[in-house]
Structure formats: C-alpha cells, structure tokens
C-alpha positions in Angstrom: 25.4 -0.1 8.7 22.2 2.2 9.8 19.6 0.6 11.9 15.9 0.0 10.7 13.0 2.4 12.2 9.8 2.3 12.4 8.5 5.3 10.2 5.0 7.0 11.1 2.2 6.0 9.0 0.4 9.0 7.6 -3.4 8.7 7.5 -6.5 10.3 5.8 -6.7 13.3 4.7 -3.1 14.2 4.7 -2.4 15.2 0.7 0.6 12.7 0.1 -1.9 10.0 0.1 -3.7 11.9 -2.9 -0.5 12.6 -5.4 1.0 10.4 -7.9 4.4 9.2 -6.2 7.7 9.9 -8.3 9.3 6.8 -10.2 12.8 5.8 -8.4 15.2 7.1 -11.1 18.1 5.3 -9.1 18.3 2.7 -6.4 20.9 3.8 -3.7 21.2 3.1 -0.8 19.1 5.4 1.0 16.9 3.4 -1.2 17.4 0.4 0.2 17.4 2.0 3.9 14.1 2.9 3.1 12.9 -0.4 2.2 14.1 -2.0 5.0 12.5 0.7 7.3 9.2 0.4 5.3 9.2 -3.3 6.1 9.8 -3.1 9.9 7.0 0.1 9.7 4.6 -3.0 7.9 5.0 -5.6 10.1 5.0 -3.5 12.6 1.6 -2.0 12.0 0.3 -4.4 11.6 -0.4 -4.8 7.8 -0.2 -6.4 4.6 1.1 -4.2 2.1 2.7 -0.7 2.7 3.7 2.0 -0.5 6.1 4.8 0.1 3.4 7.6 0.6 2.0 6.0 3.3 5.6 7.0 5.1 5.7 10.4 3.4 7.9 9.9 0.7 6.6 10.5 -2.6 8.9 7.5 -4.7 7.2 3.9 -6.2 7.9 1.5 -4.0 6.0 -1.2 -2.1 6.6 -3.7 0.5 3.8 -6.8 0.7 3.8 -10.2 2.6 0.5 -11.8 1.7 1.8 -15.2 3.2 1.2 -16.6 6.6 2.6 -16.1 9.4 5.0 -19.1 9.3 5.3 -18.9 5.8 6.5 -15.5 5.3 6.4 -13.7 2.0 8.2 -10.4 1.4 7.9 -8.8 -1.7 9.2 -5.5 -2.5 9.0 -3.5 -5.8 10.6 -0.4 -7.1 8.7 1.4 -10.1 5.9 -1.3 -10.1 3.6 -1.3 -13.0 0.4 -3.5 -13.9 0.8 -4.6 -17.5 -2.2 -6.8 -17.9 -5.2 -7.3 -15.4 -8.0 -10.3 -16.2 -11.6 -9.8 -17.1 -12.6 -11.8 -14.4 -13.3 -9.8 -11.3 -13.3 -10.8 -7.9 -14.5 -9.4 -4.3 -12.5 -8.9 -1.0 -12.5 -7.2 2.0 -9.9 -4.6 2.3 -8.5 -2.4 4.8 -5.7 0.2 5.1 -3.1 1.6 7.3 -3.8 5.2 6.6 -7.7 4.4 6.9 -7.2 2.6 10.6 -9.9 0.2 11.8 -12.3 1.0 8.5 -12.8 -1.9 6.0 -15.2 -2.4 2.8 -15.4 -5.1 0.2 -14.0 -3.9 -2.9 -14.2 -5.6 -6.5 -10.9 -5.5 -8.7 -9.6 -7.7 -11.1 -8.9 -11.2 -10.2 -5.6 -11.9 -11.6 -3.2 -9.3 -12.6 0.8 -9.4 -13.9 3.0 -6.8 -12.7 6.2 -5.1 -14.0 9.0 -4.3 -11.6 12.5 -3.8 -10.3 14.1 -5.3 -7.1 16.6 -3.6 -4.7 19.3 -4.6 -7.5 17.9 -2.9 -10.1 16.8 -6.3 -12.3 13.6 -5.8 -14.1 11.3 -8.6 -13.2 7.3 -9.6 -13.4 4.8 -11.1 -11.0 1.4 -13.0 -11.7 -0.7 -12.8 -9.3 -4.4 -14.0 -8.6 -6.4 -13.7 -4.9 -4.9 -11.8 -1.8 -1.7 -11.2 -3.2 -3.6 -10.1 -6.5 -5.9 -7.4 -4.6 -3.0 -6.8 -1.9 -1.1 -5.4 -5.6 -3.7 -3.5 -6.8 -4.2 -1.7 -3.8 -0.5 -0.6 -2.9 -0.1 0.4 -6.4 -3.6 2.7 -6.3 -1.5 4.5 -3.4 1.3 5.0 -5.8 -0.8 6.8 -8.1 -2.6 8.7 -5.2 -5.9 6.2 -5.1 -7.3 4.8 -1.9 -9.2 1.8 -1.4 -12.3 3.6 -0.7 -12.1 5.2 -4.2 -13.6 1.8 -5.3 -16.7 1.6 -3.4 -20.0 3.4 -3.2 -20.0 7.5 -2.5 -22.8 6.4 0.4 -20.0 3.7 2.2 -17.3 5.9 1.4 -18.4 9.3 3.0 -19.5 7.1 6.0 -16.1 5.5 6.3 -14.7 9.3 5.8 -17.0 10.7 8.7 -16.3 8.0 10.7 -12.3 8.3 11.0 -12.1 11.9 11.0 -14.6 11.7 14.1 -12.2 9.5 15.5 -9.4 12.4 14.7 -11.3 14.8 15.9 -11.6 13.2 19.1 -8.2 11.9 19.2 -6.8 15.2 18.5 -9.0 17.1 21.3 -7.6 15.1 23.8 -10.7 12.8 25.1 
C-alpha cells in the first residue's frame, strides 16, 4: 500500500492554475493515491478546499472539509459539475492556497447543487448553501482555470496581484 505525501502547492502565476483541468475518464488507483495525497497536502496547508491543479495535475477533482475541527467533513469529487446555482447571492470572505495570506469578499450564489462521482465511480449530487456552498464554487472555478480574485474588482485584484508577487520577488531573492 503506498504512503500519503504531502504534494507542493503551486501558486500565482504559474499557468496550471489558468487551464481547464481534464475530466477523470477512469478512477484507478493512482486516482485514489492522489486523493488521499491531496487531502494530507489540504489539511496540511492549512485549507479548506484543494482542486487537482493546485498540485499540478491537470484532472477534476476536489478535496473540501468545511466542517469543524471536531466535526470533520471530507468531501471529495471526481468530475464535479454545478447543475443549478440559486438567484439569491450571498457574500464571504475567501482565501486561497495558491494566493497565500491574500483574502477578499467575493459574492457568488448562495445555494448551489452539484453533480459528481466518488472514489467508486457512483454518480451522486450535493446541495449546498453557506461555506460549503462558496467553498464549491471556488474549487470548481480552479477546475475550469478561475481564481477567486477573478470575482472581485480589477482595482482589489491587481493590488492582491502586486502584492504576492512582491512577496515572490523577495522570497525568491533571498531576503
């Protein structure tokens, strides 16, 4: 049985985080490998909600646990798909692991129901409303090469932008 690693998270601007992931055509192991790796690499972080490109692989799949700490929710989706969102709307703060330390409030439907397939292959659905609601919305935008800050103003946007590749910069120059 292979161990679980932690995977390295990629961050802005690296072009994965910008392409449309491929759909999982079949769940293997190596699938499941990497869905057990992507949840030690979440919890890990430590985050939320973490979607295949985020690790460098280009396939549809999330890992989220929205639920509190002693009351632990893992969810994990292969091939997720939003088939109805509601009118209402509804404002959180979000972050990201490939945007470290950089958060804005971001307005997205308040209720969605999503389409998916778990490590066995069964076709299920999901209604969501609140965290978890936002939480799916926002892996699934990386999935389909979106980023949080793709919902928010150009002004807070290019500010978050300068920001973390200042921080890049400098980590990268060795101060």
């Amino acid at each position: 049985m292979p161990t679980t690693s932690i995977m390295p998270i990629i961050k802005v601007p690296d072009p994965i985080l910008r392409q449309r992931a491929l759909p999982v055509s079949e769940i293997t192991d190596g699938t499941r490998q990497l869905i057990e790796n992507m949840v030690v690499t979440m919890y890990n972080a430590p985050g939320i909600g973490l979607a295949a490109p985020q690790v460098n692989i280009s396939q549809r799949i999330i890992v989220m646990d929205c639920g509190k700490k002693e009351e632990p929710n893992l969810i994990q989706m292969i091939n997720p798909e939003i088939t109805s969102i509601s009118e209402a709307r509804t404002v959180l703060e979000e972050g990201c692991l490939s945007i470290p330390d950089q958060t804005a409030d971001v307005e997205r439907p308040a209720e969605v129901k999503v389409q998916y397939l778990n490590q066995d292959g069964i076709s299920l659905s999901l209604n969501a409303t609140g965290l978890l609601a936002a939480c799916l919305q926002h892996e699934i935008d990386h999935l389909n090469g979106v980023l949080f800050i793709d919902h928010i103003s150009r002004l807070k946007r290019d500010i978050i932008l300068r920001r973390v590749m200042k921080e890049l910069r400098q980590s990268t120059s060795g101060n």
